[in-house]
C-alpha positions in Angstrom: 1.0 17.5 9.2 -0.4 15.3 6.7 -4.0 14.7 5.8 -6.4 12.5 4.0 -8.9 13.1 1.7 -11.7 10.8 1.1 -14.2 11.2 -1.4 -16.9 8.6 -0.4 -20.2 6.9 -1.4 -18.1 3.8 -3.2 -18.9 0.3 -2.4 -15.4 -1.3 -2.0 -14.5 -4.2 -4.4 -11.6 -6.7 -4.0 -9.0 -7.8 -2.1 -6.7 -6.6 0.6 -4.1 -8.5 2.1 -4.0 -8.3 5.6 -0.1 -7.6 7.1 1.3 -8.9 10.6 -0.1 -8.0 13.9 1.8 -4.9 15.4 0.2 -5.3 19.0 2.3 -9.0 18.4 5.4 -8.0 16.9 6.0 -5.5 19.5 6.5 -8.0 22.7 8.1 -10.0 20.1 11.0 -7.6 18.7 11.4 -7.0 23.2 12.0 -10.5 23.4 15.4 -10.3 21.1 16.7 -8.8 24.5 16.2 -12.0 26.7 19.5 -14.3 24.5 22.7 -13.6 23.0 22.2 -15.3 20.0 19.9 -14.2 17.2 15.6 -14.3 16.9 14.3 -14.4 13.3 10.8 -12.4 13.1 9.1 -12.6 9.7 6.0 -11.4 8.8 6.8 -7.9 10.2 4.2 -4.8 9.8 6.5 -1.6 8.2 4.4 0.9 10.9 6.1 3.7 12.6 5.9 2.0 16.1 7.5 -0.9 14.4 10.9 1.6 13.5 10.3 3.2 16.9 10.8 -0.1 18.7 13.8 -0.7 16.3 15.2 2.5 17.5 14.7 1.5 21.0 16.0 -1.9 20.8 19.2 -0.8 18.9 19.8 2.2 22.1 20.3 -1.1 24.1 22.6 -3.0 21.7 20.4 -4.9 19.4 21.7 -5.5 16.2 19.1 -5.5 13.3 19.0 -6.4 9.7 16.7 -6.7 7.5 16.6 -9.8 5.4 13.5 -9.6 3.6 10.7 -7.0 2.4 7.6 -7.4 0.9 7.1 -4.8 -1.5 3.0 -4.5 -1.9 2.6 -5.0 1.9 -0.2 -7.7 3.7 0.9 -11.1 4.9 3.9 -11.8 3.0 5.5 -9.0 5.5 9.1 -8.3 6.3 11.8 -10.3 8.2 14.1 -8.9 10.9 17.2 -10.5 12.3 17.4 -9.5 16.1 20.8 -10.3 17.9 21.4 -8.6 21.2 24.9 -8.1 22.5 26.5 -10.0 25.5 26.1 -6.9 27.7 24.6 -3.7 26.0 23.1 -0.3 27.5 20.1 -0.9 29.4 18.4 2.6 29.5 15.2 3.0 27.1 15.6 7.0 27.0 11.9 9.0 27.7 12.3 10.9 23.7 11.7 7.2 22.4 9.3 5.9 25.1 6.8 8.8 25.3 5.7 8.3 21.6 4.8 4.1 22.2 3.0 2.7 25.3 4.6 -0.5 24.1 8.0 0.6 25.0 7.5 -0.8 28.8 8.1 -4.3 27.3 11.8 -4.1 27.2 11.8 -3.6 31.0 11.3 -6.8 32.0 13.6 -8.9 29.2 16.2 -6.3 30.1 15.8 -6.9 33.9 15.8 -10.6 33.5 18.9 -11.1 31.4 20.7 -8.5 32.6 19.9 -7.3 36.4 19.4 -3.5 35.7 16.8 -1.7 33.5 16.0 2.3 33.7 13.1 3.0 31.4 11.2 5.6 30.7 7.0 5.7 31.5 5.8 5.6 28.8 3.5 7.8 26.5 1.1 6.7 23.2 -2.3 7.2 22.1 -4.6 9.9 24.6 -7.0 6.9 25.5 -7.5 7.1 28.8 -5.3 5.8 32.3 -3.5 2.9 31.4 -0.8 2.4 34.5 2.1 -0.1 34.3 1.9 -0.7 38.1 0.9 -4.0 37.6 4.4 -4.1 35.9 6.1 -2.7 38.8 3.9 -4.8 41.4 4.3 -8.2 39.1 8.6 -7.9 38.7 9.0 -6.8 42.1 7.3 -10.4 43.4 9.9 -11.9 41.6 12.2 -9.7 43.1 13.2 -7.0 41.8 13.7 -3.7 43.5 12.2 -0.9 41.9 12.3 3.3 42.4 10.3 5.7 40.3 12.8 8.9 39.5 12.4 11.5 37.3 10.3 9.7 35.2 12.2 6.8 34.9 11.6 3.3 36.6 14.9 2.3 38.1 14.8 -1.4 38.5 17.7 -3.7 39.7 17.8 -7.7 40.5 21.0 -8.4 40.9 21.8 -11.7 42.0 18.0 -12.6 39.3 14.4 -12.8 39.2 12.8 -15.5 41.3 10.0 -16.9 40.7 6.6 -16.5 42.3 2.8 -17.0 41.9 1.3 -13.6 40.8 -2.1 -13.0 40.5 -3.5 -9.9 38.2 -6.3 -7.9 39.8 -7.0 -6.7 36.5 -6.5 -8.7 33.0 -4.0 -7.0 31.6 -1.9 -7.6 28.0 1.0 -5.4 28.9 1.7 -6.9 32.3 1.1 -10.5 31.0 3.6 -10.1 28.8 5.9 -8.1 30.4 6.5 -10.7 33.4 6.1 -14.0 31.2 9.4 -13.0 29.4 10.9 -11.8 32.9 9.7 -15.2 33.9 11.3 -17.2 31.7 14.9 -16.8 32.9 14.2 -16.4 36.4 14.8 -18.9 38.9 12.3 -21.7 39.6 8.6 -21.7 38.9 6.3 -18.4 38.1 2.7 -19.0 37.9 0.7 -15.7 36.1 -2.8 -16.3 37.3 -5.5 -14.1 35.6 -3.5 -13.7 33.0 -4.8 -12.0 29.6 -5.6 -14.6 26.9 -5.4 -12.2 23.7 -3.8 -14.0 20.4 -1.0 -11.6 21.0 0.3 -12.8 24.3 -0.3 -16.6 23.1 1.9 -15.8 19.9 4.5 -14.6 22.3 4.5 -17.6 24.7 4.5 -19.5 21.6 7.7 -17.6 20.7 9.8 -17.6 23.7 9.0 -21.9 23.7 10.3 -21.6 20.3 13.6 -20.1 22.2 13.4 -23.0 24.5 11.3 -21.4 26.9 9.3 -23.6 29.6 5.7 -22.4 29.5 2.4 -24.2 29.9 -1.6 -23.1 29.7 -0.7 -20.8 26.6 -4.2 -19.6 26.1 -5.5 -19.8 29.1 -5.8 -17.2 31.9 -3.2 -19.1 34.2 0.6 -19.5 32.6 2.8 -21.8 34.4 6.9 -21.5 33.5 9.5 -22.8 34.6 12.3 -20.5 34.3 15.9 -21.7 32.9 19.5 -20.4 32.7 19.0 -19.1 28.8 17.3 -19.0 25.5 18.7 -19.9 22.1 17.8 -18.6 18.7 14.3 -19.1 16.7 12.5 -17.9 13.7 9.1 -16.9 14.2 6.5 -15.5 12.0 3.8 -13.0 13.5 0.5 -13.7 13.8 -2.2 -11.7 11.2 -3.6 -8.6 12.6 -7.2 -9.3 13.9 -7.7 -5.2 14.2 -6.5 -4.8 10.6 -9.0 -7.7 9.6 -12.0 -6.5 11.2 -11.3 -2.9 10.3 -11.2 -3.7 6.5 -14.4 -5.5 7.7 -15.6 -2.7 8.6 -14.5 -1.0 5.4 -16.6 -4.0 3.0 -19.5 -3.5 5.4 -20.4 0.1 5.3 -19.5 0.6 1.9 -22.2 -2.6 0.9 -19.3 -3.9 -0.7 -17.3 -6.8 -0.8 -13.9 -7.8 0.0 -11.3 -10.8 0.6 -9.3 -10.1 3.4 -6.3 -12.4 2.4 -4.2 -13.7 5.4 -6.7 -13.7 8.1 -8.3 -15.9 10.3 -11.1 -16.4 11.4 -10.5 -17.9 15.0 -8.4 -14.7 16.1 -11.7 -12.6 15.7 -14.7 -14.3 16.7 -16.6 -11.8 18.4 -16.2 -9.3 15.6 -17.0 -11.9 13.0 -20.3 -12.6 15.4 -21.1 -9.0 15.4 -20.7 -8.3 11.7 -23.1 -11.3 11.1 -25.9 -10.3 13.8 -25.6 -6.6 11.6 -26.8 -8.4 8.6 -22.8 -8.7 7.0 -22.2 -12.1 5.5 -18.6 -13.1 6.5 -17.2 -17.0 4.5 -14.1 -18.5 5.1 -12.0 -18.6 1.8 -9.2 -20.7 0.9 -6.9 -17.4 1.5 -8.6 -15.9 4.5 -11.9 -14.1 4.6 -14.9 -12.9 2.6 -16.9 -9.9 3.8 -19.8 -8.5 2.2 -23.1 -6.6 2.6 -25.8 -6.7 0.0 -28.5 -5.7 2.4 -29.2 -3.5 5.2 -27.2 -2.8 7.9 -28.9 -3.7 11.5 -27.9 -1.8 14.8 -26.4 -4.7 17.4 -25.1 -3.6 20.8 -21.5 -4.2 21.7 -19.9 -4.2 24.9 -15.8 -4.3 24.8 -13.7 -6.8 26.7 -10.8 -8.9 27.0 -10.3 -11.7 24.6 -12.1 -13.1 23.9 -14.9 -11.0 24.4 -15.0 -8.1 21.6 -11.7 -6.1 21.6 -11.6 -2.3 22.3 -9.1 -2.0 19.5 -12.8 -2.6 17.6 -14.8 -0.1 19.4 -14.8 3.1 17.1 -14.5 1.2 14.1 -17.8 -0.9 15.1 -19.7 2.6 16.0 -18.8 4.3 12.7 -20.7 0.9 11.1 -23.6 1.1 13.3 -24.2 5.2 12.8 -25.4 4.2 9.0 -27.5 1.0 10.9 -31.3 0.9 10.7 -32.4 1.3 14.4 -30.2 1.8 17.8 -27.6 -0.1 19.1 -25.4 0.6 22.8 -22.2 0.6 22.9 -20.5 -0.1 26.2 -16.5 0.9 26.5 -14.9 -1.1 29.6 -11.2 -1.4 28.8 -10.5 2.3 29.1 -12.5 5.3 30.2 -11.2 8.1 27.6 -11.9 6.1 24.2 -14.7 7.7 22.7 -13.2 10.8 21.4 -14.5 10.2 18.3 -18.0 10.4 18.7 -17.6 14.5 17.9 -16.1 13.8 14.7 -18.6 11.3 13.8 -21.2 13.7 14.9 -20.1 16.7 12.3 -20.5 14.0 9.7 -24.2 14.0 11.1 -23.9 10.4 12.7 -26.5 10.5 15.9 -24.4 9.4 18.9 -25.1 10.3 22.7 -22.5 9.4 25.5 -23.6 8.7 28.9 -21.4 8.7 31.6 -18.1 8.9 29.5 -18.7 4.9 29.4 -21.3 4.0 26.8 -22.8 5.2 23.7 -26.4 5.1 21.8 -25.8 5.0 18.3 -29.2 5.8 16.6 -28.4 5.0 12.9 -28.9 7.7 10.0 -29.8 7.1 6.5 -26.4 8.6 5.4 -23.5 10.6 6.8 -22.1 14.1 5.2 -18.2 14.9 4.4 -16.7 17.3 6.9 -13.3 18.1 7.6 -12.2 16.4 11.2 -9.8 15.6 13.6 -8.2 12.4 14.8 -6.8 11.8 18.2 -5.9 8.2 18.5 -5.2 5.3 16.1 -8.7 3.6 16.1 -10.6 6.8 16.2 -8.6 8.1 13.4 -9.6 5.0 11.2 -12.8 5.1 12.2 -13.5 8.8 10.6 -11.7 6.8 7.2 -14.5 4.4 7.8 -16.9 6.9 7.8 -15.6 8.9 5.4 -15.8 5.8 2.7 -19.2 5.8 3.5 -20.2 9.8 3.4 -21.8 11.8 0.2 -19.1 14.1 -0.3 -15.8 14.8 0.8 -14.2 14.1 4.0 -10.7 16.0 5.5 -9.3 14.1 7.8 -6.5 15.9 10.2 -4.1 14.5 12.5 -3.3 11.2 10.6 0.1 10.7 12.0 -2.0 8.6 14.1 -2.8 5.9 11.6 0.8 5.3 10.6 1.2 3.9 13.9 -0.8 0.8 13.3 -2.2 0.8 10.0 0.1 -0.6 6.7 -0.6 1.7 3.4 -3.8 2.2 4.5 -4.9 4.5 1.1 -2.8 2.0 -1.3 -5.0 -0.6 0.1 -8.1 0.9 -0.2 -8.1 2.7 -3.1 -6.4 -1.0 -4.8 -10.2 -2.1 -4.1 -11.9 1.4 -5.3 -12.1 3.8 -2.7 -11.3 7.5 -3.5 -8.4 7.9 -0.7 -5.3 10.4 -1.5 -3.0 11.9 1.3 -1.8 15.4 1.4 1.4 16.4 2.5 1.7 18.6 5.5 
């Protein structure tokens, strides 16, 4: 397996442009399935759950092209050309799904346009329960009828989806968007109270109107559509990644550097942004996106995840790796899932000072500098956060494991060291 090397201590100069969101490309490369005729993404990340959702989408009969690439990376992105097939195969095999949580999206567009979907349960990062009931329970009000075998879901609608008023006990992304593209060609009115109201699930809604899509309240918690016979074609360009953003953030701040994050905004990441600034970051609007930079000391602020737009979980390790170099304490409270702070040994054997309490919250008492260690990653934001860390340490850090980080991070060392960090990877 590959590894990465960081020799840290460098305060990060420069500029780094930030690429497409994958967490919105994903529903949006699952919504292909829901017309005929062909949806135009640009601004596509090149991440391995990117390819993995390619793969998926072309097992049932998408048709993909590539019509543009941007060589460096960062908000110019790539375009894909997504036409699914009048009536193609509508199983999403379990040796795809069990490497991308995300893979559950193409059971509702496949249901809704085409009556029958058996897909896998899907697998991902080791973060904790994160159950796609509120799937099952959200598609079979509008009527499906579902059976759980062998690992698959077996879901069948037959004469369509009808719609219904479904309320979420529990904001979730996933489900949102799984049932407002089911929604969108089923029969009459679906209302999705409690809906989640992350950027990612408003650039979808935003998609699917572009497709001709009936949909109102798009960021808000309750999504009113009225469902129609069919969609037609678009072009659509993803949103920027906000997790990207605040994790080069991230980078500028606990390096006491200084970077412009080209491509982002500010309005996708306001809780992060507030954050950085109670810490003593300095974070300007530029004409091209951001401006990060720390010329004092770093102050410990608490931070307590939630759902947008509260302060993401996405955020979480990246934000605790910041506030172990911090002058004084801070709390950190996880709420989204209850297995996500598996990086708080590896940030440990660097010599951060971090004690977990009840698997659900952390005190971070901040250290006047971390040590290099060789450590382990074992999910995408912990992985980045031991990079974060590791730009930061005296000495040299060996990071294992970073298969990880390809799923959601685009040319993460040719970004970094582009603004002076001392990144390499070594082949496995």
């Amino acid at each position: 397996m590959d590894k990465i090397l960081i020799r840290g201590g460098i305060p990060l100069k420069g500029e780094i442009p930030i690429s497409g969101a994958k967490n919105a490309a994903l529903p949006l490369m699952a919504a292909s399935l829901l017309t005929e005729e062909t949806l135009t993404l640009s601004n596509l990340p090149h991440l391995a759950d990117i390819s993995t959702m390619a793969r998926l989408l072309g097992e049932t009969g998408v048709e993909i092209s590539m019509n543009g690439f941007a060589p460096n990376g960062g908000h110019t992105g790539r375009v894909f050309a997504l036409t699914a097939c009048r009536e193609g195969e509508t199983t999403a095999p379990y040796d795809l799904v069990r490497t991308m949580r995300a893979s559950i999206l193409v059971l509702g567009p496949l249901l809704a346009r085409q009556g029958e979907a058996k897909v896998s349960l899907p697998g991902g990062c080791a973060i904790g329960t994160r159950p796609v009931d509120l799937h099952l329970k959200g598609l079979s009000q509008l009527g499906a009828e579902i059976e759980l075998d062998g690992g698959y879901v077996n879901a069948k609608a037959p004469k369509g989806l009808t719609g219904a008023h479904i309320t979420f006990p529990q904001v979730s992304v996933g489900a949102t968007e799984n049932l407002l593209m089911a929604a969108t060609l089923a029969k009459g009115e679906t209302v999705l109270a409690n809906a989640a109201r992350e950027p990612e699930v408003s650039d979808l809604a935003n998609c699917l109107v572009a497709m001709g899509a009936q949909i109102e309240g798009i960021g808000t918690d309750t999504l009113r559509v009225q469902g129609i016979e069919r969609l037609h074609s678009a072009d659509y360009a993803v949103l920027p990644d906000r997790i990207e953003t605040g994790t080069y953030a991230a980078a500028a701040a606990i390096t006491g550097g200084s970077l412009e994050l080209v491509g982002a905004r500010a309005e996708l990441m306001e809780a992060v942004i507030d954050a950085l600034r109670e810490s003593g970051v300095t974070v300007e609007e530029t004409a091209r996106g951001l401006r990060v930079t720390r010329d004092g000391q770093l102050r410990g602020v608490d931070a307590i995840t939630e759902p947008f737009p509260g302060f993401p979980t996405d955020m979480q390790a990246q934000f605790m790796a910041l506030m172990a170099v911090a002058d004084g304490a801070s709390l950190i409270t996880e709420t989204i899932f209850e297995n996500r702070f598996m990086h708080v040994p590896e940030l440990c054997r660097m010599g951060a000072s971090i004690n977990v309490h009840h698997q659900a919250s952390a005190i971070v008492r901040g250290v006047s500098e971390l040590s290099g260690a060789e450590v382990m990653a074992t999910d995408l934001r912990a992985s980045v956060s031991l990079v974060l860390a590791g730009l930061a340490a005296k000495g040299e850090t060996l990071i294992n494991r970073v298969y990880h980080l390809d799923r959601g991070y685009e040319r993460l060392e040719d970004k970094l060291s582009a603004c002076g960090a001392r990144i390499e990877r070594i082949k496995g």
